[in-house]
N, C-alpha and C positions, 0 to 999 in steps of 0.2 A: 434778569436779562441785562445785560453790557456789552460795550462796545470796546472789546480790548486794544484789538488794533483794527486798522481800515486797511493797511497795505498788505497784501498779500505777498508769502514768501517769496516767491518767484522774480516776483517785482522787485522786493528790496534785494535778494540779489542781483541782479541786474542795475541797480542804480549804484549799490557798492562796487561791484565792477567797472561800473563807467565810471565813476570817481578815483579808482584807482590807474586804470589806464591814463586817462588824462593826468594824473600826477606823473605816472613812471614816462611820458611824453615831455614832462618840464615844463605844464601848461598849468596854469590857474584852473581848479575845476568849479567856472561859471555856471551860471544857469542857462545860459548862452550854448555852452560848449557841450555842457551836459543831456539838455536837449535834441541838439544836432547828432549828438553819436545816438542816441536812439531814434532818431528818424531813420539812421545811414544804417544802423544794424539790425535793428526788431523790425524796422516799418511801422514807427510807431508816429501817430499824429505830433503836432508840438502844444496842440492844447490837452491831451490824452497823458503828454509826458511830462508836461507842466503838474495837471491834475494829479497826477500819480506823487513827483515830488514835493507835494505840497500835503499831501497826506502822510508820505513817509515822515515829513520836518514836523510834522503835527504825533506821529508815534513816538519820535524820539529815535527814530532809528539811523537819522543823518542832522546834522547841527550845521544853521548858516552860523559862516563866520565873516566878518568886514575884513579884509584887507588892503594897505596901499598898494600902487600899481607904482610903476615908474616916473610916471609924470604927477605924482601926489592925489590922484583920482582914488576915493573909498571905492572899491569892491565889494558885492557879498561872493561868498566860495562857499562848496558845501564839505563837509569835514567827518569821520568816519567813525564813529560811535565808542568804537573799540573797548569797549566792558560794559557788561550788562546792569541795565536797568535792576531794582526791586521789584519783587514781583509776591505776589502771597502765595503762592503754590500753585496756579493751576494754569494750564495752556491757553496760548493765546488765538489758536486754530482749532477748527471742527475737527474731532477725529475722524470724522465720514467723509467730509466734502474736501478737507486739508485747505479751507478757506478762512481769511479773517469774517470779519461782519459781527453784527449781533448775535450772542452766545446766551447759551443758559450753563452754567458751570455744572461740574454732577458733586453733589452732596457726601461720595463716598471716593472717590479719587480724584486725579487732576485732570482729567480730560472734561472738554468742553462739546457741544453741539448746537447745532441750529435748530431751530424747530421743525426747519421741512425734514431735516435728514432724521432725526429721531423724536419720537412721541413716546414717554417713559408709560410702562404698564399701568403704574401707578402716578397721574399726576402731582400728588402732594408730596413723595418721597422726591422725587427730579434726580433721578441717578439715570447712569448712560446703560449703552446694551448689555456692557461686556459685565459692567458691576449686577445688575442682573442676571447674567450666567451663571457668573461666579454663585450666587446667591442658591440657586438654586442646586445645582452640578453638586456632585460627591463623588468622592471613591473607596470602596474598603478597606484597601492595603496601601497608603501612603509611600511604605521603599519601594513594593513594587511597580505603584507608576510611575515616582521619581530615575526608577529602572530602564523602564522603558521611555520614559522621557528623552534618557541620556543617548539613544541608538535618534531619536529625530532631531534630536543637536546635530547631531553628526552627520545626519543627510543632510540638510540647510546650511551646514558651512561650505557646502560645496557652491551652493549657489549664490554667494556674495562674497565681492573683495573682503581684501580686508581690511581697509582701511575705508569706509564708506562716507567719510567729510573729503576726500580727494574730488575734486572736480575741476572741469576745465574754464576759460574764460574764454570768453569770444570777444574777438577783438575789428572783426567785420562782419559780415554777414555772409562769409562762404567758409572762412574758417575758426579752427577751436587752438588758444594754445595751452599743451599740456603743463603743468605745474612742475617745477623744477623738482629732484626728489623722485619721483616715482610714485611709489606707496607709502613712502615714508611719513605720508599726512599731507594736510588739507595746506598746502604752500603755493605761489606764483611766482615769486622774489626773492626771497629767501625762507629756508624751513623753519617756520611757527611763527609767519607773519599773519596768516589767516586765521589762529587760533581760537581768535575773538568769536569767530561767525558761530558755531556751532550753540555758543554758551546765551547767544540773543535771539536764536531761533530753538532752538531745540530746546523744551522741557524739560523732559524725564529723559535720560539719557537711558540704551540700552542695545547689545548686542548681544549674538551666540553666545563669546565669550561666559558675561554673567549669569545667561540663563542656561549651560551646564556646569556652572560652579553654582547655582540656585539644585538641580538636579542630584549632586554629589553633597548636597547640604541634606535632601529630603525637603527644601523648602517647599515645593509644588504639593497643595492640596486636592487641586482636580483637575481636570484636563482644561477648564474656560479660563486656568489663571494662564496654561500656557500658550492657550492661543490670543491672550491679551498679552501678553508681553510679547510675541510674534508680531501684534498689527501693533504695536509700539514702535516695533523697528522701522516697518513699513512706512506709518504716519513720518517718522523722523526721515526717513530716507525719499518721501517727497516731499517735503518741507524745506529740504537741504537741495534737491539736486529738480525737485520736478517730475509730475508722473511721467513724460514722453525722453524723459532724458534715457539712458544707456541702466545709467545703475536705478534707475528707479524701474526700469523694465525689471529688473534681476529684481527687486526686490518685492513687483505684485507676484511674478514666480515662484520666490522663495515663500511668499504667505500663503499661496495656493496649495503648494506640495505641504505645508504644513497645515492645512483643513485636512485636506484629504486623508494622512498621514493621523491626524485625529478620530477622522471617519472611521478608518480604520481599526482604528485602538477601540474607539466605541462598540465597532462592531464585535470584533474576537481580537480582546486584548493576547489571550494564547498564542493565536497563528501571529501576531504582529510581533512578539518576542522572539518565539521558538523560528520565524524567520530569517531576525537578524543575530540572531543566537547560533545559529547554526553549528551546534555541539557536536554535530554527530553527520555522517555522511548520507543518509536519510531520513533527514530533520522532518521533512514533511509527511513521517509518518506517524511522527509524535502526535498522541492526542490530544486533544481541546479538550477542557472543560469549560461548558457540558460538550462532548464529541458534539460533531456537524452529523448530516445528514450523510448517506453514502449515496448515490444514483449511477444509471449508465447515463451519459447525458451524449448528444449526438449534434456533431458540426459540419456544415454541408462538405461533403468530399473527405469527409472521416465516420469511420465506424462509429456504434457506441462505445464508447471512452467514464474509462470508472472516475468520477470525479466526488470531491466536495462541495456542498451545499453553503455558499455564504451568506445567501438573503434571497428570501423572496419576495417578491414585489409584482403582486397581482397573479397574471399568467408567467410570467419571468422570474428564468431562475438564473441568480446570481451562482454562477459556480466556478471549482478549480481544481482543475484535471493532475490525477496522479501523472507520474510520470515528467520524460524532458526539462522543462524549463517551470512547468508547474504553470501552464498559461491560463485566464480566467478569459470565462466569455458571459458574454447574455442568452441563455440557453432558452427559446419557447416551448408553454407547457407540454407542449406533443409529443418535441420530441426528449423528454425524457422518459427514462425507465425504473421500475425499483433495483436495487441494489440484487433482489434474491430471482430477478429475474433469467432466468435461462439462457445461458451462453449460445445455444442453437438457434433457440427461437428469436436471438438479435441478428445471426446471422454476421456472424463476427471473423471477419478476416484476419486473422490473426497478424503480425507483424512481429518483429524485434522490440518494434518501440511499445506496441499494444504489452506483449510480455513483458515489459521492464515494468509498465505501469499497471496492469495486473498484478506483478511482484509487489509491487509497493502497499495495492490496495491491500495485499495478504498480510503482509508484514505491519500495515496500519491496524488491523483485525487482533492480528498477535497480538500487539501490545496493548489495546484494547482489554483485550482476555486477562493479560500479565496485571494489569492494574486493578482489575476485580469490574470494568466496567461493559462485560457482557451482557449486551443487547441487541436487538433486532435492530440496527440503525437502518432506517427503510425510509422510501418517498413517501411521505403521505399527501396522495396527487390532491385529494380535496382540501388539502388547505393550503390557507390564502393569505394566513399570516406575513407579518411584514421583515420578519425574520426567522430565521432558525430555534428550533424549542429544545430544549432538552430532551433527548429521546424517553419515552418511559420504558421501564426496566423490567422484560416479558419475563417471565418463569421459565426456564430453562430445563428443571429439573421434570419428577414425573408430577400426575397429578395424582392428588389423595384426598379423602374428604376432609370437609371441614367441619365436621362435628367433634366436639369435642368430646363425644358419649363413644363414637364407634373409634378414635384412638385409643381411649382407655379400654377397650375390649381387648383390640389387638393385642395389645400388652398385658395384657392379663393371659390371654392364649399364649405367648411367649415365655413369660413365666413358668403357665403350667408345663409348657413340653419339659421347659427345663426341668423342672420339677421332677417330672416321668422318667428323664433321662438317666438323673443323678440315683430314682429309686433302684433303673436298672442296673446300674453299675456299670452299662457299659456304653462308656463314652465315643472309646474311638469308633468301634464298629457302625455305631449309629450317626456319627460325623460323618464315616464315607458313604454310608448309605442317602445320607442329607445331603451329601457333595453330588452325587449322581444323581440323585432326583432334582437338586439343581439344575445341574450340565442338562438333563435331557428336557427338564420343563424348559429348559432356555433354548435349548434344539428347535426345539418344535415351538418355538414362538417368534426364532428367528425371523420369518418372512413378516411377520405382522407387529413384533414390538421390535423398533430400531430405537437409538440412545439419540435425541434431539441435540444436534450440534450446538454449541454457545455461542457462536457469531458466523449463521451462514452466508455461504458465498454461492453464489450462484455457478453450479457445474453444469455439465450438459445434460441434468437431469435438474427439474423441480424438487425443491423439499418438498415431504410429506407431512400433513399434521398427524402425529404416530405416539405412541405415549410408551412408558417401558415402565417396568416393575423390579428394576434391578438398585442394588442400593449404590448412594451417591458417593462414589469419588471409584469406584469398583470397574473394571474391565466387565464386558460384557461376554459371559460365557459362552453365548451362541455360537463365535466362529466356529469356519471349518475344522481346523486343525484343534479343537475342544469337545467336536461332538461323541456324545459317548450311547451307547444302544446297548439295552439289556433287555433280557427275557426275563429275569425274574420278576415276582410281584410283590416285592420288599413296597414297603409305602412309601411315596414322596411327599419332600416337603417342598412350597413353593416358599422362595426368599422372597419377602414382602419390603418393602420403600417405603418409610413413614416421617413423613419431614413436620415436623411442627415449632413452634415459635419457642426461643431457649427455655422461656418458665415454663413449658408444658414436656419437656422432653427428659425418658427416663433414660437412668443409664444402662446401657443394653449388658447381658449376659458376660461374663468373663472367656466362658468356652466359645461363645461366638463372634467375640471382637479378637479370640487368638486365630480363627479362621479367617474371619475376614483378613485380617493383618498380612494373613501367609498369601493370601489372595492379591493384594496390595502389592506385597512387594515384588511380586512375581509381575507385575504390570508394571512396574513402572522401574524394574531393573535394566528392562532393553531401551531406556527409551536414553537419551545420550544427554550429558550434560553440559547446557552452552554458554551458563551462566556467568561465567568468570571469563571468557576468550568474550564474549559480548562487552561485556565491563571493560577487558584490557585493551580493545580497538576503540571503547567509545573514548576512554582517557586519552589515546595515545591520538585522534583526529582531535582531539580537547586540546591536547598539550600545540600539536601540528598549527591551529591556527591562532594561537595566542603569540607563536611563537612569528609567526608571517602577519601578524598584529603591531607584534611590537617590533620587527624590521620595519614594515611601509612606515612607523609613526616614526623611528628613526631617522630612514630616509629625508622625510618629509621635512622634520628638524629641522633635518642638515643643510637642505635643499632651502628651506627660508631664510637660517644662518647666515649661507653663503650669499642670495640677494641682499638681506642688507648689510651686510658688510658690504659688499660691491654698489648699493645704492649707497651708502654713505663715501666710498673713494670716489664717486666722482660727484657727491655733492660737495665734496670737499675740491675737488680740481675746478669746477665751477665756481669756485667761490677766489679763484685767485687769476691775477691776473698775468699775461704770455706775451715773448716777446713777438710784435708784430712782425722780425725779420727772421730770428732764427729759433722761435717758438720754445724758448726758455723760459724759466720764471720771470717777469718784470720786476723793475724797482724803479723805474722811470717811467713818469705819466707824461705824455705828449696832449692829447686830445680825447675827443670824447670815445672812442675805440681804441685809441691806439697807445701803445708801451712799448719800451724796451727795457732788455738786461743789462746794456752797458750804450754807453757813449761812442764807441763804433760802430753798432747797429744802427743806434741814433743817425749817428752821421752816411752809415750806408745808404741807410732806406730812404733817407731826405732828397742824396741829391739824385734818386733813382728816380721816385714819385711822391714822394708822401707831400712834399712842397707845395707840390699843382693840388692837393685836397685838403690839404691840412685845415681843422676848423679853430684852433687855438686862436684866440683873439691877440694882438702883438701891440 
């Protein structure tokens, strides 16, 4: 524990300021003088602003100097630091409270704290909170947080200048004057007179800027490095300007949206890419890994509305509605619904907008399917979990036993027909006879074995729990337009479904994988192919917004280019001096405002008026 410095930033801004006013005034800056402007402009006592300059002179941060006065009287004046002290690395302000006082420094980076604002986990280590985060925090895929890092850079540059050592001075108590320059940096009088200040208050230096060129390195480990280098900015941009000031409002803002913005990522790093990613013209139907929950979730004065599941938390369901704008609400447990619940029995007024987002939920299920991650994504209203789980992965197919005794029978029985078949010699006959004993066991089992869809959706009918006997990847012979009806009493055979684990599965018959096949194709001839027209809209809205990416960053360039260029023409026209009569360039100094271009002006402006104000001593 030390006492780095006593005066607090704000303060010693404020006394450099009033040191400097009073110089640009052509005043000695007494202790006298220096005093009185802080009574006249903060309201500050003169024993309060005494005490105050008497600790800055003791930090180091302002130097008496003795000067003579005109009638040979010593002075002391206070005089402006202007380069920074030695320091051993670590800050001279709490990062909590952005106060001096008595510090405990942390063992593992430069940041300092007080003891009320932080209490380390571990007393005998004394590291701060954020080196704690860090310690514990991890992430799997290091490019790809650094990835998604790079998209919350770029939200948070909106919300601070850019130049964040820019600040105003106050020169009474009603008004602020702005710094000559612009944005052009931290100036009053001339650009990079104030240079000094940022390098005797500010530590660890850090903005946007470095932390997505940290981002384009892969330098970010976990998500607590980046939000310590966020309240880095933070701490420096009240340190510099003040929490109540303008830019340090921008700046608790800009670290808020950047938790949040974290939250987020913690929560489903997936949805937080694939939303600023936006590859594709319905991004939001791309799936999550592990997928979210699906539900009908219900908002007062709206239907049930198909949404996802982003957290739950107790009775409350965090969710976010297909469709529109994709809005999230806090949905209570009542009123939601499962996913496979019946369109009727919600009682669902259908709309334009309800159908687009019903569209979406389809086309989320799709590709669901497409990826191999067919599941029952369903509410599971009893639980209370404090997040989303990975859905578990129901059987789809039929069911069969699990003995290992009655598989190897089946297949022995399989065998033998073939066996039988090959004795008769006669294949084909007995193939179509096995094809119609097919078709009709599947006839007559229509009503009772249906083919369990891979990602139901809820139509105006309930799913059935229903099981089927037909083999896996096969059209199901039962339709109408299949059914076939004989009076003879040729024998049938029933097609059996035998799914077992790869080391246990033999390889089926050769005359029976060439039926199947014929079977196969014939299913899946009519079905239309959309895979490439899929691919060429998703490249071509790919290419679309790279390309209005790199226009707006153009733009934007251009549009900075041109400010400073324009800020620098007229810090440059400010910087010379005009004539007072016919506002030409000067070359002749009269008095304390005033110039002219030539000796007729001179002589105009004199015997108009300039005579009766003139301050030039004679």
């Amino acid at each position: 524990m030390s006492v780095r410095r006593r005066t607090d930033s704000s303060m010693t801004q404020r006394i450099w300021d009033a040191i400097k006013i009073t110089i640009n005034q052509r005043s000695l800056p007494s202790n006298e003088r220096i005093v009185r402007h802080f009574a006249r402009v903060y309201g500050i006592t003169e024993p309060a602003a005494q005490d105050e300059l008497n600790k800055a002179v003791a930090d180091g941060l302002v130097f008496l100097k003795k000067v003579q006065s005109k009638g040979g009287i010593e002075q002391e004046s206070y005089r402006l630091p202007l380069e920074a002290s030695e320091a051993d690395g670590h800050d001279w302000y709490c990062y909590d409270c952005h106060k001096a006082g008595l510090v405990e420094a942390c063992k593992q980076c430069f940041r300092v704290y007080h003891h009320d604002c932080h209490v380390p986990n571990d007393p005998e280590t004394k590291i701060c909170a954020f080196c704690e985060e860090i310690n514990s925090d991890s992430y799997p895929d290091i490019v790809a947080l650094n990835h998604i890092l790079s998209f919350t850079c770029g939200h948070l540059k909106a919300k601070l200048p850019q130049e964040i050592t820019n600040r105003k001075i106050v020169v009474d108590s009603s008004t602020g004057e702005v710094p000559p320059g612009g944005l052009v940096g931290p100036t009053w009088v001339s650009e990079g007179e104030d240079a000094w200040r940022p390098a005797i208050l500010i530590k660890n230096h850090m903005d946007l800027t470095i932390m997505e060129e940290k981002t384009k390195k892969n330098e970010y480990k976990n998500l607590a490095e980046f939000q310590a280098d966020a309240h880095n900015i933070l701490h420096n941009i009240i340190i510099y300007h003040g929490k109540s000031s303008t830019v340090g409002e921008m700046g608790v803002t800009m670290y808020q949206d950047c938790c949040y913005d974290l939250k987020e990522i913690r929560r489903c790093a997936d949805c937080y890419r694939i939303s600023n990613e936006k590859s594709e013209k319905m991004w939001f139907c791309i799936p999550c890994d592990p997928p979210h929950q699906l539900v009908y979730a219900k908002q007062k004065g709206y239907p049930y509305w198909p949404a996802k599941v982003m957290e739950i938390k107790h009775d409350l369901y965090d969710v976010r509605f297909f469709g529109g704008h994709h809005m999230r609400a806090n949905i209570e447990k009542i009123f939601i619904k499962p996913i496979t619940a019946s369109i009727h029995s919600l009682q669902i007024k259908r709309s334009s907008a309800w159908n687009k987002a019903f569209e979406e939920l389809k086309h989320h299920q799709t590709l669901l399917q497409k990826l191999g991650k067919n599941r029952y994504i369903t509410c599971e209203l009893g639980d209370t979990d404090d997040g989303p789980k990975p859905p578990k992965i129901r059987n789809t197919g039929t069911k069969v036993a699990s003995n290992g005794a009655s598989l190897k029978q089946i297949m022995k029985d399989l065998r033998v027909k073939v066996e039988r078949l090959n004795s008769d010699g006669n294949f084909d006959s007995q193939t179509s006879q096995e094809t119609k004993g097919m078709k009709k066991s599947s006839s007559r089992s229509t009503s009772e074995d249906r083919q369990v869809p891979l990602l139901p959706v809820a139509e105006d009918e309930p799913p059935r729990a229903i099981s089927s006997t037909c083999p896996l990847g096969l059209k199901k012979e039962g339709s109408q337009e299949d059914m076939v009806t004989s009076s003879s009493q040729e024998p049938r055979t029933k097609c059996v479904l035998v799914q077992t684990d790869s080391n246990q599965t033999e390889v089926m018959p050769a005359k029976y994988v060439i039926c199947f096949q014929m079977k196969r194709e014939r299913r899946t001839s009519d079905q239309p192919t959309t895979t490439g027209l899929d691919k060429l809209r998703r490249e071509m809205e790919l290419d679309k917004c790279r390309e209005l990416e790199r226009l707006q960053a153009e733009h934007a360039k251009e549009l900075r280019q041109m400010t400073d260029k324009h800020q620098q023409v007229i810090s440059e026209i400010k910087k010379k001096q005009w004539c007072y009569n016919c506002e030409a360039e000067a070359i002749y100094h009269c008095c304390w405002n005033t110039a002219y271009c030539s000796t007729d002006c001179q002589q105009l402006h004199w015997q108009r008026e300039h005579k009766r104000v003139c301050r030039r001593k004679r």
